[in-house]
C-alpha positions in Angstrom: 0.0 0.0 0.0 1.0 3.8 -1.0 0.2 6.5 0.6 0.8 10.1 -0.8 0.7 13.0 2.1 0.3 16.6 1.0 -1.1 19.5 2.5 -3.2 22.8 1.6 0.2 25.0 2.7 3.0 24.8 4.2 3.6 23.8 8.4 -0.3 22.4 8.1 1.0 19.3 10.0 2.2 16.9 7.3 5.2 15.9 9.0 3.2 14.5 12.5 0.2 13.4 10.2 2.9 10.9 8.1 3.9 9.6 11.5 0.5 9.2 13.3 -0.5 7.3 9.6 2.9 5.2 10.0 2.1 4.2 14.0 -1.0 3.1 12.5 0.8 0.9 10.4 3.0 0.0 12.5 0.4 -1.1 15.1 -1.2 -3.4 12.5 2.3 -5.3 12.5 3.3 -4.0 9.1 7.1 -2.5 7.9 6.6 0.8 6.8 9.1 3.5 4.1 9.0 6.8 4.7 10.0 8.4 1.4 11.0 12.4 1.5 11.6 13.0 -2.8 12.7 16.4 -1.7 13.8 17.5 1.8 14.4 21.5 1.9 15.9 23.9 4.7 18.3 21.7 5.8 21.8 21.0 6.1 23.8 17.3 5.2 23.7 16.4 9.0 20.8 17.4 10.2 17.6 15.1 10.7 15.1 15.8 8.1 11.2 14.9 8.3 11.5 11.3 7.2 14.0 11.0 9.8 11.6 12.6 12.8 9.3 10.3 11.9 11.3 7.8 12.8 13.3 9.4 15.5 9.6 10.5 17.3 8.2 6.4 17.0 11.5 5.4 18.6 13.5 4.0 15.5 11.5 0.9 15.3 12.9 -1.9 13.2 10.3 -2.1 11.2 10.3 1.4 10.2 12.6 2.7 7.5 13.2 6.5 6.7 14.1 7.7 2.9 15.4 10.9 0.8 15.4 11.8 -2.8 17.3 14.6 -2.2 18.5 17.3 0.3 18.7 21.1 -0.5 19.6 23.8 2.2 17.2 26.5 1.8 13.4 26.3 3.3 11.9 26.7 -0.5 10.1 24.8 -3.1 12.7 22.5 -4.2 13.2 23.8 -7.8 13.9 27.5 -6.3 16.2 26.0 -3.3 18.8 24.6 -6.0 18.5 28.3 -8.1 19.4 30.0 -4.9 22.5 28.1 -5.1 23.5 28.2 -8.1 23.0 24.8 -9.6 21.0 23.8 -12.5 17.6 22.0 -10.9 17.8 19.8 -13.6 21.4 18.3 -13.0 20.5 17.9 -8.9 16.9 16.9 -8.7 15.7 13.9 -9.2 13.5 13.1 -12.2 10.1 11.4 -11.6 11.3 8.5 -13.1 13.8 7.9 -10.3 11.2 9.1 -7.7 8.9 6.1 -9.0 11.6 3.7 -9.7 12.6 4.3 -5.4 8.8 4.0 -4.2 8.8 0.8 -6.5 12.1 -0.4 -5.0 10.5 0.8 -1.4 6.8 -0.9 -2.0 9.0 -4.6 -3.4 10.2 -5.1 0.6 7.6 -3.4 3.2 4.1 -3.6 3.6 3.4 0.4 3.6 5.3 3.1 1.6 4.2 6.9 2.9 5.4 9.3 0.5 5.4 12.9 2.4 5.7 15.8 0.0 7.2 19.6 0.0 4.6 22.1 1.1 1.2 22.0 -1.0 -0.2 19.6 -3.6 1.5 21.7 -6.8 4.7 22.2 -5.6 7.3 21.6 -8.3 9.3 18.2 -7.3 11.3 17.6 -10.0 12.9 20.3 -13.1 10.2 19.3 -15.3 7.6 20.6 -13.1 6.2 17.5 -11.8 4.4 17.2 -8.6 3.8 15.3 -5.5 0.1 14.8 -7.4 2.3 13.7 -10.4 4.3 11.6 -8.7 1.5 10.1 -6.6 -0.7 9.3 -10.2 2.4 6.8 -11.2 2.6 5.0 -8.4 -0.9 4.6 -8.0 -1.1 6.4 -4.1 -4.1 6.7 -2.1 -4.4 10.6 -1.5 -4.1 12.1 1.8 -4.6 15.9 2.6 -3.9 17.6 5.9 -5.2 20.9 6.7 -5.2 23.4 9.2 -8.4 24.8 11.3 -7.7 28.2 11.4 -9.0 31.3 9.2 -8.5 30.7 5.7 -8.9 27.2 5.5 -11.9 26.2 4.2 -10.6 28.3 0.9 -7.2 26.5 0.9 -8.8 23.3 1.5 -11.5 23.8 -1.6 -9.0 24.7 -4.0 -6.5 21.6 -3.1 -9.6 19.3 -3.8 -10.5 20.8 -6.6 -7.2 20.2 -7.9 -7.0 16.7 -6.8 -10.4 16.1 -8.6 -9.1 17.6 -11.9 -6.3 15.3 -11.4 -8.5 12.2 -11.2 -8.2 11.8 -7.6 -11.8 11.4 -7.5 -11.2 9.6 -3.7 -8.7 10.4 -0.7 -8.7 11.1 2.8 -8.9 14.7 4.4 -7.6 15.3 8.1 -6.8 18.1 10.3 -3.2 18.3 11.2 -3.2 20.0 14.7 -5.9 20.8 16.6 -6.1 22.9 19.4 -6.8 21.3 22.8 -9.2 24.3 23.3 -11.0 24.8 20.4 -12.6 28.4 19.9 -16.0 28.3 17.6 -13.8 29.3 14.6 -12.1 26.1 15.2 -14.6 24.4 15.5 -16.7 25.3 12.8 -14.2 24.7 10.4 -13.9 20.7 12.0 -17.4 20.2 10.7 -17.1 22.5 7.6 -14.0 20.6 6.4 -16.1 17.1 7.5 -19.0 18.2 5.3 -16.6 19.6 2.4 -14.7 16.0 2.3 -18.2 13.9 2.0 -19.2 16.6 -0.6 -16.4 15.5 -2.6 -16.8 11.7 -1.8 -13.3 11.9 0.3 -12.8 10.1 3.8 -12.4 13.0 6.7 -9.9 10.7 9.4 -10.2 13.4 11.9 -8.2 16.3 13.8 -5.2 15.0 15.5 -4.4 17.3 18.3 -1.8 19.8 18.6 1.4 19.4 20.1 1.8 15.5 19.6 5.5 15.2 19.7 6.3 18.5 22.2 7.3 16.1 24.7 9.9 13.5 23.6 9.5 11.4 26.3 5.8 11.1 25.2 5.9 11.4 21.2 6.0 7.8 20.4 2.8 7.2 22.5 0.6 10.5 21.7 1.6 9.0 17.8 0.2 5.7 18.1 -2.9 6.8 20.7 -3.6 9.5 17.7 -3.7 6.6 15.2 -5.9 4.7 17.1 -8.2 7.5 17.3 -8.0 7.9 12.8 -11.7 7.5 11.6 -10.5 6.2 8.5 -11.3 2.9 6.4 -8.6 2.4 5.5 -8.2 -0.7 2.2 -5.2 -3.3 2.3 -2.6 -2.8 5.2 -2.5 0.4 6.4 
């Protein structure tokens, strides 16, 4: 099984959404990839997203943690290799190699979770291709995080939209942090964003609450109670 995480924006929560979908896995007894195609805003030796997934679940065996390629300024990944100098073409990966590692990745574990940079149409590769691209050849199931705050509900429309006109006619919608007190903005938004993901025959898994991996000596467990919490029918292991 593939899954494909993206989100409506940026810092929506993607990151602690791939691991709360990994602990889910993981509680299921499957071995799970986490594949990064392009990890941003970083330097060589520091742990990138596909590495605090792992790190925050407490480096189970069973869990593997995956880059494409590493690039040191926070930016969409075509713009972070620019900054630099270097031709996107000569140091990003083509989509071809992208699907050719998720192949290699889906041949020896159960679950592959690809987490994407920033939104749905950020530009992976030099050609222009997206996590949506890149989630179409591989044959992912779609899953979009969002954020409950003001401005949502437009971000959120627009990203299924876009899904839609992709052919992602199903996925799974969730709310990436959550605030442990809710105001009614917040909460409005929980049931708009329910309603909005039924309107467009998607699954809505749920808000996962804020601040899930805060506490290190906690982060594995708030992951895997979260996942037991998902709302999400999942097919085949998950």
């Amino acid at each position: 099984m593939i899954h494909a995480m993206t989100g409506t924006d940026t810092e929506v929560g993607k990151t602690v959404a791939t691991a709360v979908v990994a602990a889910r896995s993981l509680s299921h007894g499957h071995s799970v990839a986490i594949y990064k195609p392009t990890q941003t805003g970083l330097g060589k030796s520091e742990p990138g997203d596909a590495q605090d997934v792992a790190r925050w679940l407490g480096n189970p065996g069973q869990l593997s943690a995956f880059e494409g390629v590493r690039l040191r300024h926070p930016m969409a990944p075509v713009d972070a290799a620019l900054c630099v100098g270097l031709d996107p073409a000569a140091v990003l990966p083509t989509l071809a190699q992208h699907v050719q590692q998720v192949d290699e990745l889906d041949a020896t574990h159960d679950v592959v979770i690809i987490e994407g940079a920033g939104g749905l149409l950020v530009e992976l590769t030099a050609a222009g291709e997206t996590i949506a691209d890149l989630a179409q050849a591989v044959g992912a199931s779609l899953i979009v995080a969002a954020r409950p705050d003001l401005g949502t509900l437009n971000h959120t429309a627009l990203t299924l939209e876009a899904c839609s006109t992709r052919g992602f006619t199903r996925g799974t919608l969730l709310l990436g942090s959550y605030p442990e007190h809710p105001e009614p903005l917040h909460q409005r938004n929980l049931a708009n964003l329910r309603n909005m993901a039924a309107g467009h025959g998607w699954d809505f898994a749920g808000a996962l609450p804020a601040g899930l991996v805060c506490d290190p000596s906690r982060c594995r467990a708030a992951l895997h109670e979260a996942a037991a919490t998902l709302a999400w029918p999942c097919p085949g292991p998950c």
